[in-house]
mmCIF entry with sequence, helices, sheets and N, C-alpha, C, O atoms, coordinates in Angstrom:
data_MODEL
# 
_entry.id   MODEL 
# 
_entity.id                         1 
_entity.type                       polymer 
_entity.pdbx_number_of_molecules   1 
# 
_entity_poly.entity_id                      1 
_entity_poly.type                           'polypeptide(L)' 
_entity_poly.nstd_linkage                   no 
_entity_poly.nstd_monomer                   no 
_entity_poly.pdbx_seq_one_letter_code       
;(UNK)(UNK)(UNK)(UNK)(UNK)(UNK)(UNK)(UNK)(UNK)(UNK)(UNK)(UNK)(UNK)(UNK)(UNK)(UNK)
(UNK)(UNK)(UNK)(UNK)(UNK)(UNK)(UNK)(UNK)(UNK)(UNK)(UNK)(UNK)(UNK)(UNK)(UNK)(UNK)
(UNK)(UNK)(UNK)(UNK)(UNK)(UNK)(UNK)(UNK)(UNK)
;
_entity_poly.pdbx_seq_one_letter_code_can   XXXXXXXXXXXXXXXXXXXXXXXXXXXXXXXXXXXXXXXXX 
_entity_poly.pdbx_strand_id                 A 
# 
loop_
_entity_poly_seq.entity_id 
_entity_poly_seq.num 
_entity_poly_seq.mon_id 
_entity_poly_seq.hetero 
1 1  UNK n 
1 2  UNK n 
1 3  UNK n 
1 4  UNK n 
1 5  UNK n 
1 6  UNK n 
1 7  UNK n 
1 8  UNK n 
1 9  UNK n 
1 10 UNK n 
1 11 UNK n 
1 12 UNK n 
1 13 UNK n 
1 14 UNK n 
1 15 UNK n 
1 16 UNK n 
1 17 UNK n 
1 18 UNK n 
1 19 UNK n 
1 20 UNK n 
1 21 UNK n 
1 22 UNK n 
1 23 UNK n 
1 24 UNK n 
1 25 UNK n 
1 26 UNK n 
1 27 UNK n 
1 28 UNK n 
1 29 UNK n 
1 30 UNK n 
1 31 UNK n 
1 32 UNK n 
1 33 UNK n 
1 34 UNK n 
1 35 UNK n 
1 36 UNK n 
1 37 UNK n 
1 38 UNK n 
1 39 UNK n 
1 40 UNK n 
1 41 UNK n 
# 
_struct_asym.id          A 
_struct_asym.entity_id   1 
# 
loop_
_struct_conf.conf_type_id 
_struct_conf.id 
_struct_conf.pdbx_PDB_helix_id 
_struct_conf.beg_label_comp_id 
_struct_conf.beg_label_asym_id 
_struct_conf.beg_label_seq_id 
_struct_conf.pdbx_beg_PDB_ins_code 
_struct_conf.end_label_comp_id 
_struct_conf.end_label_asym_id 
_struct_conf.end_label_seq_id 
_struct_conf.pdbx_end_PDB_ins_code 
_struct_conf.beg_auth_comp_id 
_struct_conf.beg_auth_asym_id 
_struct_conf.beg_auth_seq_id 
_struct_conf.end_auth_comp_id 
_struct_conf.end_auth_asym_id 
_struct_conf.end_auth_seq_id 
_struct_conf.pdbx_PDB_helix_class 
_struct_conf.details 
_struct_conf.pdbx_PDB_helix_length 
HELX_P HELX_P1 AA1 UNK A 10 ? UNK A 15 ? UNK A 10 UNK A 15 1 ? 6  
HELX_P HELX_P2 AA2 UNK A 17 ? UNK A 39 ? UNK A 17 UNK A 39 1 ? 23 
# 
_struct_conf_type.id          HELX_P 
_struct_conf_type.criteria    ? 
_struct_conf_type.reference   ? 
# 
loop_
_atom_site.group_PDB 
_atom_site.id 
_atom_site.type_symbol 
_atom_site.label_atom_id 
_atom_site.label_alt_id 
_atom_site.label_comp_id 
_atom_site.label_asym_id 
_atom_site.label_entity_id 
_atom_site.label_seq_id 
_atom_site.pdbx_PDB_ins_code 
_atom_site.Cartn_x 
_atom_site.Cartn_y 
_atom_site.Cartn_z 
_atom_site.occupancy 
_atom_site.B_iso_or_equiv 
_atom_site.pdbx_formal_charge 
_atom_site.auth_seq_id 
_atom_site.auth_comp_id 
_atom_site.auth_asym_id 
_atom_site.auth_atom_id 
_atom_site.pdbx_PDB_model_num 
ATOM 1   N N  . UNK A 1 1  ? 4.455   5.358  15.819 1.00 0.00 ? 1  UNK A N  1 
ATOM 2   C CA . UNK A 1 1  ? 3.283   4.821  15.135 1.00 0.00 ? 1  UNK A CA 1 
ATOM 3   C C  . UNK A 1 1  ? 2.045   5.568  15.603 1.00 0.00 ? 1  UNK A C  1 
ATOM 4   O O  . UNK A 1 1  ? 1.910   5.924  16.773 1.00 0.00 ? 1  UNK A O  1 
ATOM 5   N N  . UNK A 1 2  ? 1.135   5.797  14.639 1.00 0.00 ? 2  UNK A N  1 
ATOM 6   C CA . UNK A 1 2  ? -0.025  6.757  15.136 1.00 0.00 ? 2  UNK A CA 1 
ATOM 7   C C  . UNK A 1 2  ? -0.833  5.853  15.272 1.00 0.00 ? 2  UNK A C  1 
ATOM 8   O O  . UNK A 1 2  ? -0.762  4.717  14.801 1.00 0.00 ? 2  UNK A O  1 
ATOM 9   N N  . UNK A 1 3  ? -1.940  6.470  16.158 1.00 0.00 ? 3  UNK A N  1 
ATOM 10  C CA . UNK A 1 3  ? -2.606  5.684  16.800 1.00 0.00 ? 3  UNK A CA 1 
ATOM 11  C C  . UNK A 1 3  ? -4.188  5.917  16.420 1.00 0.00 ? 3  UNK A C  1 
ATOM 12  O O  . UNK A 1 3  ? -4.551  6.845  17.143 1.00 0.00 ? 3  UNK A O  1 
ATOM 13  N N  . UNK A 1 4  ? -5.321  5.473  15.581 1.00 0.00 ? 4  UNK A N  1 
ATOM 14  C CA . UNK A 1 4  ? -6.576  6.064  15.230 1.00 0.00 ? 4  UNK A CA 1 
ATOM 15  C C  . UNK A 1 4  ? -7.232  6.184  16.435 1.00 0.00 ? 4  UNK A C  1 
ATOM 16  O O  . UNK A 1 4  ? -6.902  5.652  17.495 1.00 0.00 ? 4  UNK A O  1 
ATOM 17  N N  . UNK A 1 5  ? -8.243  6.956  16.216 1.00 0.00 ? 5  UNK A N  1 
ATOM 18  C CA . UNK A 1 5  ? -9.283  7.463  17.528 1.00 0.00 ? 5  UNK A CA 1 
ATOM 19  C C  . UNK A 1 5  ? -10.196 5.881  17.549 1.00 0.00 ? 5  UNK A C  1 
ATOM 20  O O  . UNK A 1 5  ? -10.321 5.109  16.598 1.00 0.00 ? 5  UNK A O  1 
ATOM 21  N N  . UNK A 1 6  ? -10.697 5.740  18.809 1.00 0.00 ? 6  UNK A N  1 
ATOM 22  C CA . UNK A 1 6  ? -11.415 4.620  18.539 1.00 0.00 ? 6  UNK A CA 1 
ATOM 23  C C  . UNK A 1 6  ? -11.472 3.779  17.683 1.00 0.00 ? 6  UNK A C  1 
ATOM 24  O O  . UNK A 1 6  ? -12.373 3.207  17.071 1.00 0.00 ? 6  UNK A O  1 
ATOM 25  N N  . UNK A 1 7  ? -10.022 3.752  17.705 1.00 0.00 ? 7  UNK A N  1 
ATOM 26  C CA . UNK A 1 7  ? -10.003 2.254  17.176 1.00 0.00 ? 7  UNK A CA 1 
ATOM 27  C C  . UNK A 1 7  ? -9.125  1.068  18.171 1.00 0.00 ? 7  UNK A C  1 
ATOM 28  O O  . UNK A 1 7  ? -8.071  1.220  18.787 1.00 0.00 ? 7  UNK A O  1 
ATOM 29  N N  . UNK A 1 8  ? -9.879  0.038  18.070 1.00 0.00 ? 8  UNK A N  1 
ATOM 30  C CA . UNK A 1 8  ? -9.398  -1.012 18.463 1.00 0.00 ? 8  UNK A CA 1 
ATOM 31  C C  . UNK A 1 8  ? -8.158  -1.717 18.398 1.00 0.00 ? 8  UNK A C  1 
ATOM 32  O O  . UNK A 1 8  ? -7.990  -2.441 17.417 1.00 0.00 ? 8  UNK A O  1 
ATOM 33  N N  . UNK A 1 9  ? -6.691  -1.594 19.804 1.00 0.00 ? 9  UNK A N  1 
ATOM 34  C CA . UNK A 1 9  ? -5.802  -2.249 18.890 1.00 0.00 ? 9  UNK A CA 1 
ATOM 35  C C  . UNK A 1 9  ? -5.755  -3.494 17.901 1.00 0.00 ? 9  UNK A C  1 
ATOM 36  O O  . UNK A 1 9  ? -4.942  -3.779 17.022 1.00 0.00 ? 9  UNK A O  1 
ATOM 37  N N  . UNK A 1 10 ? -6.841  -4.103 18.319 1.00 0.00 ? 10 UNK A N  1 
ATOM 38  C CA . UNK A 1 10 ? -6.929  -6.116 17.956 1.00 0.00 ? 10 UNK A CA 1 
ATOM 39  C C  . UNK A 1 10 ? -6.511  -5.476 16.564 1.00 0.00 ? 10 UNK A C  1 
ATOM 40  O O  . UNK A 1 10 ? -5.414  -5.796 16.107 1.00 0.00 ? 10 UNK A O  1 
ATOM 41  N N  . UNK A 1 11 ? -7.555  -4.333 15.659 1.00 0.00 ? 11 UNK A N  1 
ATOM 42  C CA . UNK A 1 11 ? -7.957  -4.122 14.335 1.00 0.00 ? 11 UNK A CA 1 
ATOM 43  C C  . UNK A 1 11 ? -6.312  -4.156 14.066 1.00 0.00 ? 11 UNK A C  1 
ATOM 44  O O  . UNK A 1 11 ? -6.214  -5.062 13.237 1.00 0.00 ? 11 UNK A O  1 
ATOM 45  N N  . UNK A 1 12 ? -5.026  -3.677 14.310 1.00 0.00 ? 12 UNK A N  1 
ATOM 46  C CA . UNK A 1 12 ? -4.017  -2.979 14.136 1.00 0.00 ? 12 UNK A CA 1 
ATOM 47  C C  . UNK A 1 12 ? -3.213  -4.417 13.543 1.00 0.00 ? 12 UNK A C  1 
ATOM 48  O O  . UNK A 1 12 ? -2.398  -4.551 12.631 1.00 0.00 ? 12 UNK A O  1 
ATOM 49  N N  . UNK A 1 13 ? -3.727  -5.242 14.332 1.00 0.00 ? 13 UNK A N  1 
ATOM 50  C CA . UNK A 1 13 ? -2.595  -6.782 14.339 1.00 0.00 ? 13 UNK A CA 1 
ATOM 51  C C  . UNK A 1 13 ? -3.512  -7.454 13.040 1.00 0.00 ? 13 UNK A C  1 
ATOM 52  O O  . UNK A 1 13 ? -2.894  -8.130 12.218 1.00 0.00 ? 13 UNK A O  1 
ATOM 53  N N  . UNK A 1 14 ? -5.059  -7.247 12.864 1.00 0.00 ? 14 UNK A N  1 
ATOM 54  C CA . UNK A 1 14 ? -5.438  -8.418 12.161 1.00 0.00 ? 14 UNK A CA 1 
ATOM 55  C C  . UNK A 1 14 ? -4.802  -7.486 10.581 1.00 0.00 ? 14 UNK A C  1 
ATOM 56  O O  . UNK A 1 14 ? -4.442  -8.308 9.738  1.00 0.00 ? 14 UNK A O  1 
ATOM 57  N N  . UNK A 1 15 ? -4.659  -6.250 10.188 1.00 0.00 ? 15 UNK A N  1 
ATOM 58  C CA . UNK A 1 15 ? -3.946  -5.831 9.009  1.00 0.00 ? 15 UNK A CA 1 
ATOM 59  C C  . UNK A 1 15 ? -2.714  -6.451 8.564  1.00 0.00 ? 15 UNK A C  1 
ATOM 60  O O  . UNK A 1 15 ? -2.367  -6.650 7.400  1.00 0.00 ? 15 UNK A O  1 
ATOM 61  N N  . UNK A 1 16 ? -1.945  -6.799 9.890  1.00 0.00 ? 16 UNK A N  1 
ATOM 62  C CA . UNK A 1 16 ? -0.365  -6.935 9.169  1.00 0.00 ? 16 UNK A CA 1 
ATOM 63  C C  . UNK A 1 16 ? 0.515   -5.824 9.305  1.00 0.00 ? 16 UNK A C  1 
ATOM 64  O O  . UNK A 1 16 ? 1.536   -5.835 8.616  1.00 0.00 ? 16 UNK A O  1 
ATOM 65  N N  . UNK A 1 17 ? 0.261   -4.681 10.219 1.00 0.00 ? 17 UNK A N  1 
ATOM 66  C CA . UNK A 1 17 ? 0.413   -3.632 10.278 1.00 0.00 ? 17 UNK A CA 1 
ATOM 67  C C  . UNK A 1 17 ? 1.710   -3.747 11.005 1.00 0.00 ? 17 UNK A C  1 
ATOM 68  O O  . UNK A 1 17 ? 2.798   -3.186 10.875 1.00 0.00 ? 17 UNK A O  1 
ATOM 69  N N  . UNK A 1 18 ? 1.213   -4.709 11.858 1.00 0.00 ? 18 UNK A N  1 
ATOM 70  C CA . UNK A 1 18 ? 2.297   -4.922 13.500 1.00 0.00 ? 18 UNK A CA 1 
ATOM 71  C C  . UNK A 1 18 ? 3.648   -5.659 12.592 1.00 0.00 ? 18 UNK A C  1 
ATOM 72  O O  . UNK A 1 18 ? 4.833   -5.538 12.902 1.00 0.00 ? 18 UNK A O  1 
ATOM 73  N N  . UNK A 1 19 ? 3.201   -6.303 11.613 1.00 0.00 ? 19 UNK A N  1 
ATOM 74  C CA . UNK A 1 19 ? 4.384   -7.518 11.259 1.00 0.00 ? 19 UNK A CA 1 
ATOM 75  C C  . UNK A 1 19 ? 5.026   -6.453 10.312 1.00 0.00 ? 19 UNK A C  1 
ATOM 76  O O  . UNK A 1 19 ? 6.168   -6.871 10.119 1.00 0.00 ? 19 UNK A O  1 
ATOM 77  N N  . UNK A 1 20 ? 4.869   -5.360 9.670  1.00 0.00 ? 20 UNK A N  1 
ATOM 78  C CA . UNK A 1 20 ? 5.705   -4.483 9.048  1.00 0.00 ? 20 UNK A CA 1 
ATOM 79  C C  . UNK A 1 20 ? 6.349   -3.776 10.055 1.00 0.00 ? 20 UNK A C  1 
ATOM 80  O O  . UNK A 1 20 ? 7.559   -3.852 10.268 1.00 0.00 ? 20 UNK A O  1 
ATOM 81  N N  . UNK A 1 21 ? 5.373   -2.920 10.830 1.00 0.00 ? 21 UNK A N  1 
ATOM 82  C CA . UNK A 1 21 ? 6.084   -2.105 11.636 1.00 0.00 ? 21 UNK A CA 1 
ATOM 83  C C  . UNK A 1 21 ? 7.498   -2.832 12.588 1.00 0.00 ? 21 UNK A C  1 
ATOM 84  O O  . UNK A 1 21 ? 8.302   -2.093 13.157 1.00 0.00 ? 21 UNK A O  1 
ATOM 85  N N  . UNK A 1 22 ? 7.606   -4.288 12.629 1.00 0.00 ? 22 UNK A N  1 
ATOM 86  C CA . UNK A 1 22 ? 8.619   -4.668 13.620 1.00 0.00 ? 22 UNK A CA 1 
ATOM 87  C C  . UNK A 1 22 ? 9.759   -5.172 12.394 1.00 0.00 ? 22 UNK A C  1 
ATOM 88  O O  . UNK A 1 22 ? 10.917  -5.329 12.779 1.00 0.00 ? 22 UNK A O  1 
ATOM 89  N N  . UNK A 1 23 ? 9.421   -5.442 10.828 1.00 0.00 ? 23 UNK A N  1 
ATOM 90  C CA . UNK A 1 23 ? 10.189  -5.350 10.241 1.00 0.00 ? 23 UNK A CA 1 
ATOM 91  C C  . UNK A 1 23 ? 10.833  -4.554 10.022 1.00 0.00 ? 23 UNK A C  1 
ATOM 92  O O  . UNK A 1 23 ? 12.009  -4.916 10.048 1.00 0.00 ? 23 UNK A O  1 
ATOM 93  N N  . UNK A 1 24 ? 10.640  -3.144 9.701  1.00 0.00 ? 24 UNK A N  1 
ATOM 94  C CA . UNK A 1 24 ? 11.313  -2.022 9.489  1.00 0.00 ? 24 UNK A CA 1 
ATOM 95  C C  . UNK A 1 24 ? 12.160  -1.847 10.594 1.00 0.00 ? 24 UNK A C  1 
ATOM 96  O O  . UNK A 1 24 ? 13.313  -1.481 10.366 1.00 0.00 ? 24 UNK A O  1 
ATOM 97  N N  . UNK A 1 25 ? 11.632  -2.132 12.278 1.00 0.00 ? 25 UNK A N  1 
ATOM 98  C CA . UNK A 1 25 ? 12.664  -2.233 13.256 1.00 0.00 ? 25 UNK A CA 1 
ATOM 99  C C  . UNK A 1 25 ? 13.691  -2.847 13.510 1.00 0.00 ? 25 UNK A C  1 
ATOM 100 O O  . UNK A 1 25 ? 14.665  -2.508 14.180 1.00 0.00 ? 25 UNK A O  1 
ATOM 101 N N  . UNK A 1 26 ? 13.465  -3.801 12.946 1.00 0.00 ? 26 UNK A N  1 
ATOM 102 C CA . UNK A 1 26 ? 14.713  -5.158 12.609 1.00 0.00 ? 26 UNK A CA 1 
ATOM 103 C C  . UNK A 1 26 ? 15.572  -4.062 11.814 1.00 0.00 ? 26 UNK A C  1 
ATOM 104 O O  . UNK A 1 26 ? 16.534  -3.444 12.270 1.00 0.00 ? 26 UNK A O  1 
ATOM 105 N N  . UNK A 1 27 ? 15.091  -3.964 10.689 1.00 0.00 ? 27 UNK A N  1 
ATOM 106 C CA . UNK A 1 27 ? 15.834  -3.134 9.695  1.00 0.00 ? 27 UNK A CA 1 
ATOM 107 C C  . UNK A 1 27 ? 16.583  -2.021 10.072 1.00 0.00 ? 27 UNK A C  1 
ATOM 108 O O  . UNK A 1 27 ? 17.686  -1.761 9.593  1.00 0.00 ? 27 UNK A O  1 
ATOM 109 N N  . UNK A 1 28 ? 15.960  -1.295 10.997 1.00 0.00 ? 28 UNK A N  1 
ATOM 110 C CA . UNK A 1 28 ? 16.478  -0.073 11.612 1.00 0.00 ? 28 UNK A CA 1 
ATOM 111 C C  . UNK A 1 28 ? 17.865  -0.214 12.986 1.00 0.00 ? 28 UNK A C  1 
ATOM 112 O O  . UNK A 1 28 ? 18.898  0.373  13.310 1.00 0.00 ? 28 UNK A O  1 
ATOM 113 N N  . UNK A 1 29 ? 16.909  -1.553 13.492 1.00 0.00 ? 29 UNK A N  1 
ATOM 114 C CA . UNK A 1 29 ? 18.298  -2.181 14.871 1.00 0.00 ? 29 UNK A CA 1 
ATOM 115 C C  . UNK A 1 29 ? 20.032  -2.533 14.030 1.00 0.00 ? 29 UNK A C  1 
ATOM 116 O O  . UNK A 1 29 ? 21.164  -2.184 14.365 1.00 0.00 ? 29 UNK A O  1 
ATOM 117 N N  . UNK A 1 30 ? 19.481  -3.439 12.744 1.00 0.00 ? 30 UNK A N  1 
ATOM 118 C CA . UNK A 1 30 ? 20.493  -3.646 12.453 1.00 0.00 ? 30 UNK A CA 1 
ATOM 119 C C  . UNK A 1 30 ? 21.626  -2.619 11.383 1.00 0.00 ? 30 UNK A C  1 
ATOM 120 O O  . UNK A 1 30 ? 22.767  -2.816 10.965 1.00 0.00 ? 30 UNK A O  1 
ATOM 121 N N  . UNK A 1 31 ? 20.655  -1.500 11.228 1.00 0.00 ? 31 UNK A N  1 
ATOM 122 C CA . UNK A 1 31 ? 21.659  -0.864 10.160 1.00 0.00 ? 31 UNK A CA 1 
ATOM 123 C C  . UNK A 1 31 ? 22.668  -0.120 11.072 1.00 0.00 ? 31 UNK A C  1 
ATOM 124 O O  . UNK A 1 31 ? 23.839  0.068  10.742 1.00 0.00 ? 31 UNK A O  1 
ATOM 125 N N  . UNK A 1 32 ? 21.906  0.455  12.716 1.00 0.00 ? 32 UNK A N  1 
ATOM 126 C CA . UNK A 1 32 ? 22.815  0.962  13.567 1.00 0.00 ? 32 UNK A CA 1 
ATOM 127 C C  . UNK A 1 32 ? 23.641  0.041  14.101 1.00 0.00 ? 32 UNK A C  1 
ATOM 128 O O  . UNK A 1 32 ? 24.774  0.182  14.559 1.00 0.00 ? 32 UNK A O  1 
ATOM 129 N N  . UNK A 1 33 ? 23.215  -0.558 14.035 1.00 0.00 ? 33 UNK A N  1 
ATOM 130 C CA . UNK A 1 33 ? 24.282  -1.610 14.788 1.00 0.00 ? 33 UNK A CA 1 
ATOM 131 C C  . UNK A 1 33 ? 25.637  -1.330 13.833 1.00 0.00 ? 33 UNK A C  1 
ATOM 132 O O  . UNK A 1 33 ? 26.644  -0.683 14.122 1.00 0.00 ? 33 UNK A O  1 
ATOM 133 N N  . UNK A 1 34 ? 25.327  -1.998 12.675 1.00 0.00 ? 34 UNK A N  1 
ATOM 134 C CA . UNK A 1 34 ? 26.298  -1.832 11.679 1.00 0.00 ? 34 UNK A CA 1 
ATOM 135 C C  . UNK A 1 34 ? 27.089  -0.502 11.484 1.00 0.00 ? 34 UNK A C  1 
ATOM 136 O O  . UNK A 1 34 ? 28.264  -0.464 11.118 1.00 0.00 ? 34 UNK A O  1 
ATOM 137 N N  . UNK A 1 35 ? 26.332  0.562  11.762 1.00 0.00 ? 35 UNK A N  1 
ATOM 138 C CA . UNK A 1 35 ? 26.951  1.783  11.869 1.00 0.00 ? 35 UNK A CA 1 
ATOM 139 C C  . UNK A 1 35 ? 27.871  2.199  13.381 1.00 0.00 ? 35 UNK A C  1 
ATOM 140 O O  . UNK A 1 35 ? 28.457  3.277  13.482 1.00 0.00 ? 35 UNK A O  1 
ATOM 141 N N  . UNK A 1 36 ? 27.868  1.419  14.203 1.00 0.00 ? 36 UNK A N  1 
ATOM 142 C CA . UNK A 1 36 ? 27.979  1.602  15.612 1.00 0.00 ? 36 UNK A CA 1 
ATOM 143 C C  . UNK A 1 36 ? 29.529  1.025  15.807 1.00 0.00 ? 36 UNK A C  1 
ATOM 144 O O  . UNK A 1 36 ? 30.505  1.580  16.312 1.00 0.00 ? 36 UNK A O  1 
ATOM 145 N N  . UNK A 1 37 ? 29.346  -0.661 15.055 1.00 0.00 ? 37 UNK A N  1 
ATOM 146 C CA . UNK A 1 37 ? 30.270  -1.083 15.038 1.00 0.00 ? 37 UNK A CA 1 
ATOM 147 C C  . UNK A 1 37 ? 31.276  -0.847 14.122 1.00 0.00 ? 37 UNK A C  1 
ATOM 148 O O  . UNK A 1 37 ? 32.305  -1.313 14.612 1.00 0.00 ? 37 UNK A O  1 
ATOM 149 N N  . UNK A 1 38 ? 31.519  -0.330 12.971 1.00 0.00 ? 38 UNK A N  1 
ATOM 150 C CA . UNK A 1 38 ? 31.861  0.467  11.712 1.00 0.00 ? 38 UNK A CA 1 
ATOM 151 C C  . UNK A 1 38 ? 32.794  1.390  12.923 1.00 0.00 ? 38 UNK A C  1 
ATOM 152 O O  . UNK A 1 38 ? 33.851  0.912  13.335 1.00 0.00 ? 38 UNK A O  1 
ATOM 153 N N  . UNK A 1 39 ? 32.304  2.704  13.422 1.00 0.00 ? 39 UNK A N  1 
ATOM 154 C CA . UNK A 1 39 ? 32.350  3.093  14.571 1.00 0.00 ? 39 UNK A CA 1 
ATOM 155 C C  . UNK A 1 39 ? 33.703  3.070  15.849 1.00 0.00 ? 39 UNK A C  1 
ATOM 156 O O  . UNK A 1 39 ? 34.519  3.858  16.327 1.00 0.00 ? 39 UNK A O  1 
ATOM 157 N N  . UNK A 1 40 ? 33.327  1.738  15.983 1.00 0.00 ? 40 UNK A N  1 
ATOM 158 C CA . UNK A 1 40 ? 34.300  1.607  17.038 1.00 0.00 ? 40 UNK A CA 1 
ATOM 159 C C  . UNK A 1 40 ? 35.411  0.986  16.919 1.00 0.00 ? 40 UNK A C  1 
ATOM 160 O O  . UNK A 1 40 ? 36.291  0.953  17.779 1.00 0.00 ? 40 UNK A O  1 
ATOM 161 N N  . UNK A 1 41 ? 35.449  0.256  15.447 1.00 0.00 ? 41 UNK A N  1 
ATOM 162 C CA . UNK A 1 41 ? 36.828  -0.383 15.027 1.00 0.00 ? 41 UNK A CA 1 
ATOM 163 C C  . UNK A 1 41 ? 37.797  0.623  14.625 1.00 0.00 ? 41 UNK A C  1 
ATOM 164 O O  . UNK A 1 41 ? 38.926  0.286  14.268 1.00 0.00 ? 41 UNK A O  1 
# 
């Protein structure tokens, strides 16, 4: 995630920015997972 020059993190959370960026991580934890376990069976 990039980070603006002087800017304030608070600004980052009051967008909604934070609540996408940890969705897509969800999204991303579980597709490996799924690929991991796929994998080892």
């Amino acid at each position: 995630m990039l980070r603006i020059p002087d800017e304030p993190p608070r600004r980052w959370f009051d967008r909604g920015v934070l609540r996408e960026v940890v969705r897509e991580a969800r999204t991303e934890i579980r597709s490996m997972a799924d690929a991991l376990a796929k994998i080892r069976k």
